[in-house]
C-alpha positions in Angstrom: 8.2 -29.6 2.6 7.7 -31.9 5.8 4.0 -33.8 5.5 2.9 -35.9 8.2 1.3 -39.6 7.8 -2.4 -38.1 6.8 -0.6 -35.9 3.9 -1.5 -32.8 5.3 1.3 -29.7 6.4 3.5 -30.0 8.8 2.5 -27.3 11.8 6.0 -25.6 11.3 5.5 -24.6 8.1 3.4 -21.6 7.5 2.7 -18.7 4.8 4.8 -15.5 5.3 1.7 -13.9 4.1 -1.4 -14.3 6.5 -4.9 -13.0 5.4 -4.2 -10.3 7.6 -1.5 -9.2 5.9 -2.6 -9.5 2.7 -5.6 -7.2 3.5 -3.1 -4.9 4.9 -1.3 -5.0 1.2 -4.1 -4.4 -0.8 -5.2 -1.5 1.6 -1.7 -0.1 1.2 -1.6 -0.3 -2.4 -5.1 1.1 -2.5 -3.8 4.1 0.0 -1.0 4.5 -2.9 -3.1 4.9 -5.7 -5.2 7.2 -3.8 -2.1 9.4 -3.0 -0.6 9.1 -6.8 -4.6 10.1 -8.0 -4.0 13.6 -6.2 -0.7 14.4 -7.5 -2.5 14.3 -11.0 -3.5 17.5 -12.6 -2.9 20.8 -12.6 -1.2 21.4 -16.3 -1.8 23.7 -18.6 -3.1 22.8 -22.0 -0.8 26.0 -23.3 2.7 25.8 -22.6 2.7 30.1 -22.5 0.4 30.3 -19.3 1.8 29.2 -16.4 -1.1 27.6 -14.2 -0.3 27.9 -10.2 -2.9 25.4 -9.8 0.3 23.0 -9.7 1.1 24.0 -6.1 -1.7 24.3 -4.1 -1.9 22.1 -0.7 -3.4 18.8 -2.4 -0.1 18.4 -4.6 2.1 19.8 -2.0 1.0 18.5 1.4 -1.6 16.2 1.1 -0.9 14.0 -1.7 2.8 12.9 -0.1 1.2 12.2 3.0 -0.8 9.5 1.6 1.4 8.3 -0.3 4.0 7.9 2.5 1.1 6.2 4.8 0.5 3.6 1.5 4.0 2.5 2.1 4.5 2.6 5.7 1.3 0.3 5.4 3.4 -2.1 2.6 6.1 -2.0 5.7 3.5 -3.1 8.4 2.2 -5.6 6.1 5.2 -7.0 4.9 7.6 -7.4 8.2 4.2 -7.2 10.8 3.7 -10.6 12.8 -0.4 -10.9 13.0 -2.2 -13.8 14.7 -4.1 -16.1 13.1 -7.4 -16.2 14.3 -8.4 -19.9 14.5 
């Protein structure tokens, strides 16, 4: 790590995480666990009734969704280039 004379940084170096990007991780991990949340559900205390509640469009549509728009915002987090704002 390259410090100049007053023991500070060196401008080259920088975080590969910005506050920006962190936001956009913990909005992508809470878009995750908002998908995962509506895949739960939908057994059946009695393993002789077969409950079709399993496969309605919340489970089968909706939940993947979010889930795959959690991730791709991981991806825009992760390999993004934001600004600083300074």
């Amino acid at each position: 790590m390259a410090k100049t004379s007053d023991n500070k940084p060196d401008k080259s170096e920088k975080m590969a995480l910005t506050a920006k990007s962190l936001r956009f991780m913990i909005a992508g991990l809470a878009v995750l666990a908002a998908g995962f949340l509506l895949l739960s559900g939908g057994g059946s205390d009695d393993p002789n009734v077969f409950n079709y509640a399993m496969f309605d469009f919340r489970r089968l549509v909706a939940a993947p969704i979010v889930i795959v728009a959690g991730i791709v915002l991981e991806v825009v987090a992760i390999m993004g280039k934001f600004k600083e704002n300074k």
